[in-house]
Every structure is written in C-alpha cells, then in structure tokens.
C-alpha angles and dihedrals in degrees: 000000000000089000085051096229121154119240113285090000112145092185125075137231090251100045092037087057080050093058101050096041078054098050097040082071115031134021117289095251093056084038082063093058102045093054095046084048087058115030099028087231119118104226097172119224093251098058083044082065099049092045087064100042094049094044122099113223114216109249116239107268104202111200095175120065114256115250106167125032123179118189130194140163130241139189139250133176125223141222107234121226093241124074109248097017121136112254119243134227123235145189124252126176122215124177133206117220113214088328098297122067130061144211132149132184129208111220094340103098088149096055081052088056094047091049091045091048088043096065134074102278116200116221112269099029109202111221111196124187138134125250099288104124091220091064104052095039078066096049091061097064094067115110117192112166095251141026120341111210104203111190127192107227108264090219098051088046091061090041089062093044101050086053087074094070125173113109124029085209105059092033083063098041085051088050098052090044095055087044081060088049082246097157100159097037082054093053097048088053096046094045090068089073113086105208131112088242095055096051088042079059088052107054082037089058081049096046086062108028104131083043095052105082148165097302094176092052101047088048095049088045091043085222097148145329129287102199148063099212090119099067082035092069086036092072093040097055086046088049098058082067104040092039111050119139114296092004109158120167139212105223104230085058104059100079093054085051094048079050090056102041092043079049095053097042093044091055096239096123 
C-alpha cells in the first residue's frame, strides 16, 4: 500500500510510466527495448501492449474557457478481418484547444461534439478548419452561448487558389483581394479565367463565404488566428505514431492508442 502497487502487479508505478513514455513514440517491440537499455528490466512488447491498453489516460481538464478550437482529420490504416486481405484506411478527428492541448476520436464524432459542448466556451468561440465538408458539418454542432466565429484556414485557401494557375499577376492580385476578405471582387477576377479550375475556385470561395474573413485585419489586430496549422501538426505528431513503418491496427484498439499518443503530447505521462 505504502509503495502504491495495484494487487498481483509485477510492475511498478515508475517502470510501468517507462513503458508507456517509450511506446507513445516508437512500436511496442523497440519500446521493449528501450525500456530493458535503460532500466535494466525486460518488459516484453507484448505486455507493453497490454500496459497501454489497460491504462486509463487522465482526460483533459480545461480550467480556463476555450476560446480557439482547430479540428482536423488523420488517417489510420486497419487490419482487415481476412487473412490476405488488403488493409483499409480510415478517418480519424483531433482538435487543438487554444493552440495547446490535444485530443482526437476515431468514429465518435459525436462523443468530440459532447466534449466540446461539455467545456467552458468563450463568446465568441472561434472554430478554425480547412475546406473539408466534414469538418465543418462538426463544427456546427458546437454551441457556445454566444457567437461562433468559423475561419476558413488562410494557408489551404492559397493553396486552392494557387491550384488555378495561369497568370502570376492575377494569382497575386487574388491573393491580396481575399487577405482583404474581397470575395466578390475575387470572383469577378477569377471568372475571367476560363478554366474548370477556376470555376471549381469559384464555387469553393462560395462554399465558404461567411468563413472567409479580413485576414489582414485579424492578423494586425491579432484578434485571432488564420490558420489551422496547429491541429495540423497536431495530426502529424500523432501520425508518426500511427503511421511507422508496417503499423496496421485492430479497430477496437485505436481509440485506446489516440488516447496514448494525445497523453504523451499533452505531458500528462
């Protein structure tokens, strides 16, 4: 009791918090290694594997109100049920709260909106993703008590935009419209293009009209921010987990490893 080990645990408090700072980064076999380098202490990959599926992660307790959220989808790639079968993608959503703290769900996006709906919201909440229609269908099931301020990410934007092509010119003069929030003048410009992808860039810059915004102005104001990038990293940092080399997953199993990896970014291991 005084030593705080659970009943019939071999492992203990100290090695077993080892074990999952060493699998949050790296498979569980190398984990194993790791962890037997350091501590001197064999912990096989497979009982890596059942520490962090029998460990229960600390949820995110957020004090402070929320007053940015970014959202964004990953991928993860399944183990199929038949043997030989080729394994299948799938879509996970992670969320970055006010830039700092992390969480993500695979296939429970209604178990993201209750958390979300669950927490302190600021008025106005401001809602940041990219042009995915998922994303933004989620989203709208936020309800902070006051005003919900949905942009559209600065960077993705360009990146639409630069997929037109055609004259430097007109791409720069575009680009210094939409900073402005200009979305008629834009479309008037680009419309003289006659190319599907420009017309594709138009019905996109219509798609997302109340989220397209003042860029300049919000930036200079620093009233808020105009990009995504930070659940964007977010994925990425949660993808060099999900995603090393030969990585395939049993579905019942990735939520407990979102857990893991979220646990491990956030600095709660």
């Amino acid at each position: 009791m005084r030593l705080n080990l659970k009943t019939n645990q071999r492992i203990s408090p100290y090695l077993e918090k080892c074990c999952l700072r060493a699998s949050a980064n790296i498979s569980y076999e190398n984990a194993a290694r790791v962890v037997e380098y350091y501590n001197g202490m064999k912990i096989s990959g497979r009982t890596q594997q059942r520490i962090v599926h029998r460990y229960r992660f600390p949820e995110i307790a957020t004090t402070e109100q929320i007053e940015e959220i970014s959202l964004d989808g990953g991928k993860v790639r399944l183990r199929t049920e038949q043997k030989g079968e080729s394994c299948v993608w799938r879509d996970y959503k992670a969320i970055c709260v006010n830039q700092q703290e992390r969480k993500a769900w695979f296939a429970e996006n209604e178990e993201l909106i209750d958390w979300v709906n669950q927490q302190k919201l600021s008025e106005p909440l401001t809602c940041l993703g990219d042009g995915h229609s998922g994303i933004w269908k989620i989203i709208k099931e936020f309800n902070p008590a006051g005003e919900k301020r949905e942009i559209l990410d600065w960077y993705h934007l360009m990146e639409n935009l630069n997929k037109v092509g055609g004259s430097r010119k007109r791409l720069k003069e575009a680009e210094n419209l939409l900073w402005c929030g200009k979305i008629d003048e834009t479309i008037t410009l680009m419309s003289q293009v006659k190319k599907k992808k420009a017309e594709n860039f138009c019905n996109y810059l219509e798609t997302h009209r109340e989220r397209i915004v003042n860029y300049g102005y919000y930036q200079e104001e620093q009233i808020c921010s105009i990009g995504s990038g930070a659940v964007e990293s977010t994925v990425k940092q949660i993808d060099r987990r999900l995603k090393i080399s030969g990585a395939q997953w049993n579905k019942e199993n990735i939520p407990q490893v979102l857990k893991h990896r979220c646990a491990y970014l956030n600095n709660c291991l």
